[in-house]
N, C-alpha and C positions, 0 to 999 in steps of 0.2 A: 382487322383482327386485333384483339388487346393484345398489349406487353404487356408478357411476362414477368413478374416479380419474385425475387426467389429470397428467401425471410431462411438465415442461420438462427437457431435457437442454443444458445453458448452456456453450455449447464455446468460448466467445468468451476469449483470453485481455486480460491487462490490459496488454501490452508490443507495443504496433504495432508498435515501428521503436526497437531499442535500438542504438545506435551505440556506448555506450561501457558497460563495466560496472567495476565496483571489487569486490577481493576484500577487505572488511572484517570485522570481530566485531561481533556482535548481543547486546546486553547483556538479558538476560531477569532480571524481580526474582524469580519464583518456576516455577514449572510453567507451560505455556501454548503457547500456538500463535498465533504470527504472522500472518495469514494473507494470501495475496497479493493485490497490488496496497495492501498498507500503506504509507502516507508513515509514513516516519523519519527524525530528525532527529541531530542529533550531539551528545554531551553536552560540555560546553565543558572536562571536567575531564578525566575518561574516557578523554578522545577514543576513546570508543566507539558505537556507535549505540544510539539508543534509540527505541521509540516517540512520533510527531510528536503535542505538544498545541495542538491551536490555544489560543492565546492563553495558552500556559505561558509563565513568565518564569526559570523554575529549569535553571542551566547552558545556556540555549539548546535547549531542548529545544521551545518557539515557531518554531524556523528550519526548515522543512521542506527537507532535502537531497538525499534518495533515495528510491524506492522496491523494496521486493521483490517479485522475479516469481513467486516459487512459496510452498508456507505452509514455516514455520520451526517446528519443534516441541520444545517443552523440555521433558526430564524435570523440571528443577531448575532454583533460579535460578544462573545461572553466562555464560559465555560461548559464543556460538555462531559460526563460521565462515561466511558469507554468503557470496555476490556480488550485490552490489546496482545498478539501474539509475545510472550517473551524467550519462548526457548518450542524451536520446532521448524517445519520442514514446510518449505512453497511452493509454489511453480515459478518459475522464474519471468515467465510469458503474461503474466497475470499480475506484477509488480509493478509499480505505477511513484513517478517523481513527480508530484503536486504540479511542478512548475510547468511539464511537459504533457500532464493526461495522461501521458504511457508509460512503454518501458523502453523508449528508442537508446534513451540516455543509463540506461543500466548494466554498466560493464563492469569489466570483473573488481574494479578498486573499491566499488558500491558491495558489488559480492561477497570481498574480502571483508569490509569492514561491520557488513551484517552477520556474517560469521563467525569475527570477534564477540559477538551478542549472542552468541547462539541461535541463529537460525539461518541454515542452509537452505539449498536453492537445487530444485531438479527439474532437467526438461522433460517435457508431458507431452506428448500426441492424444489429444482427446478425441476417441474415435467417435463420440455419441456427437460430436458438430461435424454437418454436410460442408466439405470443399468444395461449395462451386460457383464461385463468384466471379 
């Protein structure tokens, strides 16, 4: 008998309620993909966006400002053209720290401090993806 494979299809995006966006440049070090719902912060020198660390202290790169709604793909390191969330509403589940892929590392001082930026964070039960894994 075959096993059974059972395929979630996750339609849920990471942008509830964007009221406001900003057309900025996404600063990439090398090749890579962004991917959305990444927190970004802004590089104090730059002033260009870069990937949020929590607990970085290098050019503010610590300050989480905005998030992207779709993935960012770089052939190369160089600069990328964005429009990034700057005042509006997420899912919290769907937040992502560069460093980590996920949202394992997203607790509330990360929350706190996106909030200072204007954009809040609410939990989502997405009934349209199958629990059964």
């Amino acid at each position: 008998m075959a096993t059974l494979t059972i395929t979630n299809v996750d339609r849920g995006h990471v942008i509830i309620d964007g009221r406001f966006y900003k057309d900025d440049v996404l600063n990439f070090a090398g090749a890579g993909t962004v991917a959305a719902g990444t927190i970004l912060a802004r590089d104090s020198v730059s002033k260009k966006l870069v990937p949020f660390v929590k607990g970085g202290s290098t050019n503010e790169n610590g300050i989480p400002k905005t998030i992207v709604g779709y993935d960012v793909v770089a052939a190369g390191s160089g600069d990328l053209a964005v429009r990034a969330l700057a005042d509006g509403v997420v899912r919290k589940d769907k937040l992502i720290i560069a460093a980590d892929g996920d949202a394992t590392n997203v607790d509330a001082v990360v929350l706190d401090q996106l909030q200072d930026y204007n954009i809040a964070t609410e939990i989502v039960t997405d009934i349209s993806v199958l629990d059964n894994q």
